[in-house]
MIDOSE-1310 file (N, C-alpha, C; in nm, 2 decimals, decimal comma, always signed):
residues 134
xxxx	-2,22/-1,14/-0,98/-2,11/-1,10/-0,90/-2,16/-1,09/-0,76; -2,09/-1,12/-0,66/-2,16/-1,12/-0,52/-2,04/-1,07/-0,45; -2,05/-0,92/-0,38/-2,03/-0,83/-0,32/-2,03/-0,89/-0,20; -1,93/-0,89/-0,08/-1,97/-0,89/+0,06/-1,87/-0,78/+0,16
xxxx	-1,91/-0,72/+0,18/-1,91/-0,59/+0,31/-1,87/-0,65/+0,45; -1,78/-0,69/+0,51/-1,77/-0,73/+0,59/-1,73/-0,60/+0,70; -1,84/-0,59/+0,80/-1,79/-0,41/+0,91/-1,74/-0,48/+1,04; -1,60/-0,42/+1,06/-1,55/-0,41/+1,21/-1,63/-0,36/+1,31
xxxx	-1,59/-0,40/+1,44/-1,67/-0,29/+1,47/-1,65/-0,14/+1,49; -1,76/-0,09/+1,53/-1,69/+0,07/+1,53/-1,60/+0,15/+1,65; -1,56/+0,21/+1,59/-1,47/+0,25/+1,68/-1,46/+0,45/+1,65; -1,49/+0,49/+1,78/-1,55/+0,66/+1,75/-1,61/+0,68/+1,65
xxxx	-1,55/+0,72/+1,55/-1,66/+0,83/+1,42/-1,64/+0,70/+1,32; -1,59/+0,60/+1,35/-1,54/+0,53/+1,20/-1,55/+0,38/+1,20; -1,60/+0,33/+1,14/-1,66/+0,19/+1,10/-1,54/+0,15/+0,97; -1,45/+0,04/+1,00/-1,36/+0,00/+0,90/-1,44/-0,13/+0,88
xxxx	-1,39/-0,19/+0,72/-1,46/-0,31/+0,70/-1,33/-0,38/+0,57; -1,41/-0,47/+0,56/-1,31/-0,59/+0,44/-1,40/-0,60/+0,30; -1,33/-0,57/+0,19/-1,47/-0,61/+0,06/-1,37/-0,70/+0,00; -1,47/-0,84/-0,02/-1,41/-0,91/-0,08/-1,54/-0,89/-0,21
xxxx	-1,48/-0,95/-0,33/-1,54/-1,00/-0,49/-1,53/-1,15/-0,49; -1,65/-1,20/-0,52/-1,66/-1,38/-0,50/-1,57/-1,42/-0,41; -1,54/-1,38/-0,29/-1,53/-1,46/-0,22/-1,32/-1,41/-0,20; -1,30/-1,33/-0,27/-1,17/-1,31/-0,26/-1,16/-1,18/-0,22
xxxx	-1,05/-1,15/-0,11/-1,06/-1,03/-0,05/-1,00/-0,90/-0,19; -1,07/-0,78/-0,16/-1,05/-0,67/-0,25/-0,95/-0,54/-0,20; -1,06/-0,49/-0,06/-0,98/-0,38/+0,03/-1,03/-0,37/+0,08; -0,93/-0,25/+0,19/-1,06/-0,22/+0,30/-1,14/-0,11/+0,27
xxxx	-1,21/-0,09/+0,35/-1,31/+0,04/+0,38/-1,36/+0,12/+0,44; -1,43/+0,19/+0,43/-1,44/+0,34/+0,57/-1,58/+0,36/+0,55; -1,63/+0,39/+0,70/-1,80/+0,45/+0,67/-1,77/+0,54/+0,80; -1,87/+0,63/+0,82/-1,91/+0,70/+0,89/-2,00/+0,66/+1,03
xxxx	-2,01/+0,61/+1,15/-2,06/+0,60/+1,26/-2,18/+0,69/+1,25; -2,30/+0,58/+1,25/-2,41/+0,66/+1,26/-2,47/+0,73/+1,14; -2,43/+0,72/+1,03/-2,49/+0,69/+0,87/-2,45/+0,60/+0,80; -2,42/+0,51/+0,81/-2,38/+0,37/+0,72/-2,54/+0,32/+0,75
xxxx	-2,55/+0,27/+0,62/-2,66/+0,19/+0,57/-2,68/+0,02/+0,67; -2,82/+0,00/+0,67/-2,85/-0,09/+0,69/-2,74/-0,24/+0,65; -2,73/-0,31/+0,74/-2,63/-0,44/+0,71/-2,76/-0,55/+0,62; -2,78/-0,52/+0,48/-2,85/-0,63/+0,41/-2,78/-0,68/+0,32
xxxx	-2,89/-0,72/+0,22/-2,85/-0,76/+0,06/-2,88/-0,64/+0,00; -2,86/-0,60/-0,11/-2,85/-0,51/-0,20/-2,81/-0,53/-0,32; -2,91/-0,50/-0,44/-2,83/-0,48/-0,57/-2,75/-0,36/-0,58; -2,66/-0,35/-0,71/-2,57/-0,25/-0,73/-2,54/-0,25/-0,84
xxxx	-2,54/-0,14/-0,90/-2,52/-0,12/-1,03/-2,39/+0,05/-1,09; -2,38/+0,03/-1,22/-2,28/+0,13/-1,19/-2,36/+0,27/-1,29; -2,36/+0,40/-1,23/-2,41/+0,50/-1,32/-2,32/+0,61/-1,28; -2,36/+0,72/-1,36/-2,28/+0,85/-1,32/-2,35/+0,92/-1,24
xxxx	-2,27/+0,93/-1,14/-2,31/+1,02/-0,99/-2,34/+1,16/-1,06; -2,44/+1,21/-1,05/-2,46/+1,38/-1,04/-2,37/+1,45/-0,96; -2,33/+1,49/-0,88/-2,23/+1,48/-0,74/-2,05/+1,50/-0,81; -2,04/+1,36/-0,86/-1,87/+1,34/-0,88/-1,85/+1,41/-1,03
xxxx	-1,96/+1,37/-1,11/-1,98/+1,35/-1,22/-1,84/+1,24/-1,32; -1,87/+1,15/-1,26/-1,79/+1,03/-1,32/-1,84/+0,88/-1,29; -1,87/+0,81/-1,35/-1,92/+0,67/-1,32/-1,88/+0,57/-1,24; -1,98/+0,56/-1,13/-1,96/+0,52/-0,98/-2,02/+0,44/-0,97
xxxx	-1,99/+0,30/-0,83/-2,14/+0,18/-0,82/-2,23/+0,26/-0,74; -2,31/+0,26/-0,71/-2,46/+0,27/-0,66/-2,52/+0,18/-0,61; -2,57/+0,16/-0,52/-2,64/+0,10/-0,42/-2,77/+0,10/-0,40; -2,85/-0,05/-0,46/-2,99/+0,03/-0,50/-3,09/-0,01/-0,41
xxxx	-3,21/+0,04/-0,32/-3,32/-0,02/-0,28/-3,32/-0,01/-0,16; -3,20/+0,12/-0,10/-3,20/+0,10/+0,05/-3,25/+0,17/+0,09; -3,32/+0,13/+0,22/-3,42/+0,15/+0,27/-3,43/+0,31/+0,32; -3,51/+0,39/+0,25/-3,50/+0,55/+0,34/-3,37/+0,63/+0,30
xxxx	-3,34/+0,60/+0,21/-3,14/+0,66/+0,12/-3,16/+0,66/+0,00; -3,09/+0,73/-0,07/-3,05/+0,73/-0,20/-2,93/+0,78/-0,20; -2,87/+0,77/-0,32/-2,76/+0,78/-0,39/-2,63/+0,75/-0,28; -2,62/+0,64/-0,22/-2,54/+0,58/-0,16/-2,47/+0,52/-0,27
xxxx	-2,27/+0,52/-0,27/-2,23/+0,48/-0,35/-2,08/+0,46/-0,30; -2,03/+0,39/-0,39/-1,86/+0,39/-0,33/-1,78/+0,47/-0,39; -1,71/+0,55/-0,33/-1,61/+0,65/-0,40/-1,49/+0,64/-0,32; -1,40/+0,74/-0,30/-1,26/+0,75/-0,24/-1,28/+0,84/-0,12
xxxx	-1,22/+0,78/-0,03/-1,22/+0,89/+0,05/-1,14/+0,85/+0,18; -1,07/+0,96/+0,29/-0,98/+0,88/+0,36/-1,02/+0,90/+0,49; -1,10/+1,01/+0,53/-1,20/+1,01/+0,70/-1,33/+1,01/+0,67; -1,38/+0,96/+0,76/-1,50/+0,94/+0,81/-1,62/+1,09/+0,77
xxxx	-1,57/+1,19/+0,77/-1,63/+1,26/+0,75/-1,69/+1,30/+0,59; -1,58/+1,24/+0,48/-1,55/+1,27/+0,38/-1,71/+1,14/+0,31; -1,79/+1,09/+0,41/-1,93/+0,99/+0,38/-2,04/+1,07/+0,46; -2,14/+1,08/+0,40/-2,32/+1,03/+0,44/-2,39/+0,99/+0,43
xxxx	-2,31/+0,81/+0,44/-2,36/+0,71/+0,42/-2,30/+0,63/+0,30; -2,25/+0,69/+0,23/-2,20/+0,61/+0,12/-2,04/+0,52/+0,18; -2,00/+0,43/+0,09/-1,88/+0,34/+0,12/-1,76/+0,38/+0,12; -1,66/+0,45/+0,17/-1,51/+0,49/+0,13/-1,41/+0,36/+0,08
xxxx	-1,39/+0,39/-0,06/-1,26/+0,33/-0,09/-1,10/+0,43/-0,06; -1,00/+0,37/-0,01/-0,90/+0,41/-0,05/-0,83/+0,52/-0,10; -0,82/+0,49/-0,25/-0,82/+0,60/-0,34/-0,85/+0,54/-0,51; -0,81/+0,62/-0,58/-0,83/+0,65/-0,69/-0,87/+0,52/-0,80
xxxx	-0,73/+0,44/-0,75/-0,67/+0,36/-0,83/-0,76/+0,21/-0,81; -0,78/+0,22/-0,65/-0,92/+0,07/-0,63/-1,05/+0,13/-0,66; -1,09/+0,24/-0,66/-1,23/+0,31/-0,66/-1,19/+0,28/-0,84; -1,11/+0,25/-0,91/-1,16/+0,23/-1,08/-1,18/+0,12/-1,11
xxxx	-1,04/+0,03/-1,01/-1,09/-0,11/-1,04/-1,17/-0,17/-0,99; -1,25/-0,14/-0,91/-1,38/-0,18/-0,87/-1,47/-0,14/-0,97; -1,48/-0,01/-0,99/-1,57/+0,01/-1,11/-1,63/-0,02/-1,22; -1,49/-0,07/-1,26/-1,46/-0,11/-1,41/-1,49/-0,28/-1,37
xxxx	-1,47/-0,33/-1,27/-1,49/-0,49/-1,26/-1,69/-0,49/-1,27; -1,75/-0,40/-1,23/-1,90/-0,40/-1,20/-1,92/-0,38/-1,31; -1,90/-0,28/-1,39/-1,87/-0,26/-1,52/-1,89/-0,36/-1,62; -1,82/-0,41/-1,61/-1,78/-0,58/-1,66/-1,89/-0,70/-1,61
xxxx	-1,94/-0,67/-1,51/-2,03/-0,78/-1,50/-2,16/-0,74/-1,55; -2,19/-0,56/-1,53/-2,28/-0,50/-1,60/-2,27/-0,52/-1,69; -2,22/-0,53/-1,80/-2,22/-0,56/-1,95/-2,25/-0,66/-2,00; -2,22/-0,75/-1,90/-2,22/-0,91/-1,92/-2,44/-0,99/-1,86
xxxx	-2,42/-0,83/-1,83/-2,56/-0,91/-1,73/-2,56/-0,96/-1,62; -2,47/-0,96/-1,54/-2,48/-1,03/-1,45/-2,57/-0,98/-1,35; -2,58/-1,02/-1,24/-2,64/-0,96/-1,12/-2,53/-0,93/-1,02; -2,52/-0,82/-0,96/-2,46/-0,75/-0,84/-2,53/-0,75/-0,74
xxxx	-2,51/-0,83/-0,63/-2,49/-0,85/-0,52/-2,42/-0,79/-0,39; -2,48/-0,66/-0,33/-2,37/-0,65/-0,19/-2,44/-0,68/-0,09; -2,39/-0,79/-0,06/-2,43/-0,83/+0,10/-2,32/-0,76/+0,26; -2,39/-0,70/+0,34/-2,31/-0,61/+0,41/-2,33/-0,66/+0,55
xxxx	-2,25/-0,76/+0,62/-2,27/-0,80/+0,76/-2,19/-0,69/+0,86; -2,27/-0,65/+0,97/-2,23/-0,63/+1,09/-2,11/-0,75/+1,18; -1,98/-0,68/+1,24/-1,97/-0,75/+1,34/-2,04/-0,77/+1,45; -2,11/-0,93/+1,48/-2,17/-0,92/+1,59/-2,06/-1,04/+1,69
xxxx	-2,02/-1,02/+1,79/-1,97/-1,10/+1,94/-2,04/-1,23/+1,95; -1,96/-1,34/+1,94/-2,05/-1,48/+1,97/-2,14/-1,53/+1,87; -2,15/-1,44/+1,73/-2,18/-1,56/+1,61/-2,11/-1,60/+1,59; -2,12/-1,70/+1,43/-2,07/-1,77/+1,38/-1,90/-1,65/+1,31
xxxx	-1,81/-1,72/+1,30/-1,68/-1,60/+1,27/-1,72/-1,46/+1,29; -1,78/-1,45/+1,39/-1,79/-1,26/+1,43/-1,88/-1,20/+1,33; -1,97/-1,27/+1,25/-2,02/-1,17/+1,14/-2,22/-1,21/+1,18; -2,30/-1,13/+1,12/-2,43/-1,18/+1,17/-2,46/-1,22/+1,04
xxxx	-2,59/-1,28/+0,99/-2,60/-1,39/+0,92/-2,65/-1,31/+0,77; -2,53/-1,40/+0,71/-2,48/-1,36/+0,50/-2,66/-1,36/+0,43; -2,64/-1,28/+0,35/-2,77/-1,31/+0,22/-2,82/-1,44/+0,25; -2,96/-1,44/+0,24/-3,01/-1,60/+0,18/-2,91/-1,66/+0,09
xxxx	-2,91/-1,83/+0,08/-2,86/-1,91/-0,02/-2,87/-1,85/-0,18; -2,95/-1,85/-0,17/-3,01/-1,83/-0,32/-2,97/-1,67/-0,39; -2,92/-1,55/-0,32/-2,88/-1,47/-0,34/-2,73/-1,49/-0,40; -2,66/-1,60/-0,32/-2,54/-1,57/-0,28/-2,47/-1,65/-0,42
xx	-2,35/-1,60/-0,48/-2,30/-1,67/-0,55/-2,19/-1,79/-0,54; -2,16/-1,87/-0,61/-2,14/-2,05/-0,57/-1,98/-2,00/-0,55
């Protein structure tokens, strides 16, 4: 499954973005200015947050963070670094789709580009090829 994070840019306390699933858009999103994670590749997998205590994706291998994850939430404040969904109802279906690819084996993929001015479509440059799914 290959995850992409696409961030607006920011604007005061709040960084909006687009998540598409293979390549089809899903929703938007919300981060926090000034703790959002590095714009990489990333695996992701789904466990139970200690925290929510309910089964959440997780964001694994970034650099100098832990327990970054996607949950619900509707300001900027409501993150320390983790992803805001929405609410309730996309934060399951997303879950439950990782879920599903987790069972299956697959590999999860979030690739997370910054808007940068004067690249290619406004974004800076996607996962290696070989990461990225067809």
């Amino acid at each position: 499954m290959y995850i992409r994070l696409c961030r607006n840019e920011p604007k005061e306390d709040a960084i909006t973005g687009q998540l598409f699933i293979d390549g089809k858009y899903f929703c938007n999103t919300l981060e926090r200015v000034g703790y959002q994670i590095l714009a990489l590749c990333y695996s992701m997998r789904v466990t139970k947050s200690p925290k929510f205590k309910r089964l959440l994706p997780i964001v694994l291998n970034v650099p100098k963070r832990s327990g970054i994850r996607f949950h619900v939430g509707k300001i900027p404040k409501h993150s320390t670094g983790c992803i805001l969904l929405p609410n309730r109802e996309i934060e399951n279906t997303f879950t439950n789709r990782l879920k599903e690819a987790q069972a299956h084996e697959e590999e999860i993929i979030l690739d997370i580009t910054d808007f940068s001015p004067g690249t290619e479509r406004g974004y800076n440059t996607p996962c290696p090829k070989e990461l990225q799914m067809p």
